[in-house]
N, C-alpha and C positions, 0 to 999 in steps of 0.2 A: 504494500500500500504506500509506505513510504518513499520508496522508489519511485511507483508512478506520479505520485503528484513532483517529486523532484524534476522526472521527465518531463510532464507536463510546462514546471513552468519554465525549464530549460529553450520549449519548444516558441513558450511564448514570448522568452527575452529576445529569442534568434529570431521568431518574425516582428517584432517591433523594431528590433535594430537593422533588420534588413529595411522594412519600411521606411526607413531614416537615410540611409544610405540610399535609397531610390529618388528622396525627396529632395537628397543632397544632388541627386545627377541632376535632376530637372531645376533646381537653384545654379547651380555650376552653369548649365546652357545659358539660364536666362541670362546670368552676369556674362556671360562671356558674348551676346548677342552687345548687352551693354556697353563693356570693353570696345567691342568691335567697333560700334558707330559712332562713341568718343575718339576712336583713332581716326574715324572718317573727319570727321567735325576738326579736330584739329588738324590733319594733313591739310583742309579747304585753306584754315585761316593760314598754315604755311605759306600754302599757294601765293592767299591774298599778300602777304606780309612782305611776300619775296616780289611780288611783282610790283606794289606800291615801293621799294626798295629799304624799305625798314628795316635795318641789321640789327638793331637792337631785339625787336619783337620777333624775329628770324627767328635767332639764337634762342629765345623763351621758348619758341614752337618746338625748333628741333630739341629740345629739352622734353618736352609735354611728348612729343610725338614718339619717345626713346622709354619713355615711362608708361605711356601705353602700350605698347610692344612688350615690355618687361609683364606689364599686367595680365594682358593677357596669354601670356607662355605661364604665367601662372597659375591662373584660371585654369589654362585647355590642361597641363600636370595635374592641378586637385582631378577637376573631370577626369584625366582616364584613370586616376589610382581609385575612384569612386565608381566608375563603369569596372571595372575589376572587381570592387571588392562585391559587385553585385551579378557579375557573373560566376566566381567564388562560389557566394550564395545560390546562386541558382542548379550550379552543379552538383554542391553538396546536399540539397533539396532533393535532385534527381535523382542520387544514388543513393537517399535515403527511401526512394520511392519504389524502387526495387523492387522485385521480389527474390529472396533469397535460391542459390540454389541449394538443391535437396542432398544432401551428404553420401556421398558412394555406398554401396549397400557394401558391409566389412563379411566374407566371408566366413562363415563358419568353421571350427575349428576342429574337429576329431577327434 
């Protein structure tokens, strides 16, 4: 009895932390959807900055523009160590899902 309720709640820490970790991939996208179009947003004002010939505001841009790139290589890292740790899960779900095989029938002895 004791055992099964350990199992039990073994079962339901490992789906709640896998639920976590799913919630975490789809957070990780959206930031990283974010990341991306701040990198767009600023590479414009580059654009603009360099072509108005402002060295100054350049320089701040290719700065912002070097810091979003860093951001998001970080972002897309967390995401895949978070798409792993959910395919992990999914594996280890499947091969609990199993059904055992049957153990060789041990011949009789004489």
């Amino acid at each position: 009895m004791k055992s099964s309720v350990v199992a039990i709640a073994f079962a339901l820490a490992c789906g709640a932390a896998f639920a976590q970790t799913e919630a975490n991939v789809k957070a990780d996208r959206e930031q990283l959807k974010q990341d991306e179009a701040q990198l767009r947003a600023d590479q414009r004002q580059l654009r603009r900055h360099k072509a108005a010939g402002d060295a100054a505001a350049v320089a701040e841009d290719k700065e912002r523009v070097e810091r979003d790139r860093a951001q998001i290589r970080a972002t897309r890292q967390r995401l895949q160590t978070n798409i792993d740790k959910v395919k992990d899960a999914q594996k280890k779900e499947a091969e609990a899902k199993k059904p055992l095989k049957p153990r060789p029938a041990v011949p009789e002895a004489k």
